[in-house]
Structure formats: C-alpha cells, structure tokens
Residue, then its C-alpha position, 0 to 999 in steps of 0.5 A: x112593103x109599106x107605102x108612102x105618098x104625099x100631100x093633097x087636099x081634103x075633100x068632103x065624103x058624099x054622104x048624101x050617095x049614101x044614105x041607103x033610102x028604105x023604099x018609100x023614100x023613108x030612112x030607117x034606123x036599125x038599131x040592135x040591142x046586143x052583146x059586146x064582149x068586154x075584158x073581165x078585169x079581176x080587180x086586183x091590179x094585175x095586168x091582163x094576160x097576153x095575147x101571142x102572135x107567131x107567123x100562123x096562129x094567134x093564142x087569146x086566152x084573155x077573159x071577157x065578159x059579155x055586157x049588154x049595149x044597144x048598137x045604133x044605125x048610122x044610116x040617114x046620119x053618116x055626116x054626123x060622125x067625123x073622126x076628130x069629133x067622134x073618132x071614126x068616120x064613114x066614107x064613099x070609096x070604091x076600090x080596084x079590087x073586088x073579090x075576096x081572092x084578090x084581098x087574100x093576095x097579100x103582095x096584091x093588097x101592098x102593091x095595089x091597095x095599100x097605095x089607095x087607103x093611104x090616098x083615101x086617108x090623105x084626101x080624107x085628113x090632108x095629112x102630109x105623110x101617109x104610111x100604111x104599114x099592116x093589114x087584116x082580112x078576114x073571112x071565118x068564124x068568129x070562134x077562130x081564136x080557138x081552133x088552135x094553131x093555123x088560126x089566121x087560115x081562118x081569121x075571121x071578125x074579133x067579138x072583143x072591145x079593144x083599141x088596136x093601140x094604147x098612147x105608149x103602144x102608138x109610139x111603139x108603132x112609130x119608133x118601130x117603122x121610123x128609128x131614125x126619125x121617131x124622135x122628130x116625128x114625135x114633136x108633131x101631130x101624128x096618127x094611127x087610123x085603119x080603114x075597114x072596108x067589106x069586101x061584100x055587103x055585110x050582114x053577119x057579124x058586123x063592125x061597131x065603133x064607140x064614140x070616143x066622148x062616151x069611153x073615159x081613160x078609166x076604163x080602158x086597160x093597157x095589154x100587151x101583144x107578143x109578135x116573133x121579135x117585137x111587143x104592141x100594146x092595145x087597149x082592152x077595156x072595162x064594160x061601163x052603160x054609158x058607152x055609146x055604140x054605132x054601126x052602118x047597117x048593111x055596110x057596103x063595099x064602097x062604104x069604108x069605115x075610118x076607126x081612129x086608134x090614136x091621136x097624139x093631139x089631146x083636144x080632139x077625139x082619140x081613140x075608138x072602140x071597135x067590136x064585132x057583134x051579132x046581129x041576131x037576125x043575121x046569125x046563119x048568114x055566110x061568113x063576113x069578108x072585110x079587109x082593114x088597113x093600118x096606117x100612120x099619118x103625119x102632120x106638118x104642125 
C-alpha cells in the first residue's frame, strides 16, 4: 500500500555533518576511472528490446556497451549538487530500520518507511503531496539478471545507464496510480524522485548519477518494461564523453541519495542518469545492501 502526507516546509540537508574528513583534517576525493554500461544502440531505428518483468524474475536481454568514464567523489562537495540544479542531491537522514531483514520485510518497509521517504521528499522540496508508490532492495550479485528465473530472490545492483522513466513513461506512472485525477494533476508541477538509501556503508558496487546539464535528450532512448497487466517506459541511453558522473564515496546509511527520474517542469534539471559501477579496489567486498524508494510528488502550481 502507497503512502500520502502532506505539506511542511523545506529544510536545509547538514552538509557540513557530512563531509567525511580524511584524517588530518584534509578532504580527499576519490575519483574512480570506470566502466559504465550503456545501451548498444544498433543504428538502424529500431526500438531497444524489452525488458519483462513477472511476480519473481526479471528477463533483460537488451545489449550494452561498456564505455569508459571517470566517476567523481562528491565528498567535501555535497552542497553543490541540488536536485533542481543537477538532478540529484545528497541528504542527512537516519531511518528507524537498521538491518537488512528489516528492509527485506516489504509490509514493514510500506508501514514504516514508506511514510518516512515521503516526509524526508516533502522536507527536502515542499511538495504539497507526496506518494511513494514502489520499492527495491537489494543484495546480490551484479550478474543477477542472469541467473534465470527466481532473480529478484537475488536482486542485486544494475551496471546499466538508465532513467527509471521516459517523459511519456512518467505520465504512465501518474495516470496508473491517480485515473481519476491524472487529467488535473497533469496541469501541475509534478515529480517522480527515488530516494536511495544503503543499508550498510558501501564499498562494493556502488551508485553514480549524471549530471542532467551534461546528458542532452539526444542520447537517451525510450524502452519499454512489461509487468503482468501494465507497460513502464525508461530511458536507456547512448555512451557520449561528455557525461559527467559522480558518486559519494563510502556512502553511508544515514547518507540518502535523491535521483530525480522526471520533472514535468522544463526549466529546471530533469532527469538523472544512474548506474552501478565497480570500484576496482573494491571488487571481493561483500554484496552491497541498499534500498530505493519511488515516489510521486505533487506541486500546488
């Protein structure tokens, strides 16, 4: 069951709580020059393959194509980085639950932590409606689209470049959760914003987002999803050097990271591209625990 509240004013991330000092009282970035897997796009119009979803396995077979990209650490910087400015942002947030069986729990996660990632987004943006409406956690391998049916027992971190929704797949989001009211909520300023959270620091595997400024429309390619009784649509997207890719380094539990998927406001940052990547030094660390919230906000204007 998704979860509603309502309005209360924003308030300011403490960023300076996070800024992780190295010892010495120095800042250091730690920059990784990794591989981020983009879609292979064959060139000759067609439409990228579909991925399918039923209740316990998700069936990817779309192509990618690994391109090389430095990663950037946010740490020392996490003010910079706002969601209307870049489309994602850091924030300070503790949760109630802690451990990762408590996560697992999914009518624990929508009676308990739903209701705190949709006041955590309306603190954060002073939206006047807030409704979280999916979730994802994960701990496995990265390899787990391939291990056949069952998967999602072993949902683990996607090493694809993507969008959770398109424009058109953000209204079918909106019109599949509100029937009634899609055609009003439509008029007005709306969101689709997923909180990520680690349930234990990470090291393996961890999360980059994209600057939206540095990703044109050009390169992202609309492909569909197929759930039991209803189609999303992402975007996937084409490999380009002039993406610019960050990451906090050592990401914490109480370090929550909001990816903007869409805005239906067009003068602002839009959308922000999201991967897994490896961290070389890291790659015999235990699997990554990480939960990410969806949700939908609403705006009086």
């Amino acid at each position: 069951m998704a979860t509603v509240t309502t309005t209360l004013a924003p308030t300011a991330p403490q960023y300076a709580e996070m800024a992780g000092n190295e010892p010495g009282g120095k800042r250091r970035a730690h920059d990784i020059s990794a591989t981020i897997n983009y879609y292979k796009d064959p060139g000759d119009g067609s439409l990228p393959m579909p991925v399918k979803v039923s209740d316990d396995t998700v069936t990817n077979k779309r192509p990618t194509v690994p391109h090389r990209a430095l990663v950037r650490d946010i740490t020392g910087d996490e003010g910079k980085y706002t969601l209307d400015g870049h489309a994602f942002q850091l924030h300070q947030h503790e949760s109630k639950l802690k451990e990762l069986d408590e996560f697992r729990d999914s009518d624990k996660v929508k009676a308990e932590y739903y209701p705190e990632s949709a006041q955590l987004l309306k603190d954060v943006t002073g939206a006047s409606r807030v409704f979280v409406f999916d979730h994802r956690t994960r701990c496995g391998p990265s390899n787990w689209h391939s291990l056949g049916k069952g998967n999602t027992e072993s949902r683990g971190p996607l090493l694809r470049a993507h969008v959770d929704q398109s424009y058109d797949g953000a209204e079918l989001v909106l019109r599949r959760w509100f029937p009634e009211e899609a055609d009003e909520l439509v008029k007005r300023r709306y969101q689709i914003i997923n909180v990520w959270r680690p349930i234990k620091t990470v090291f393996k595997d961890p999360l980059a987002v994209a600057d939206s400024a540095s990703i044109p429309d050009e390169d992202l390619v609309a492909a569909a999803i197929i759930y039991p009784g209803f189609r999303s649509e992402t975007w996937t997207v084409r490999p380009n050097d002039a993406h610019r890719w960050y990451f906090k380094y050592r990401q914490r539990p109480d370090q929550v990271l909001l990816i903007k998927c869409f805005d239906s406001r067009e003068t602002v940052a839009r959308r922000a591209l999201h991967s897994a990547f490896e961290d070389p030094d890291e790659v015999n660390s235990d699997y990554r625990e990480s939960i990410e919230t969806r949700a939908l906000l609403f705006y009086d204007e």
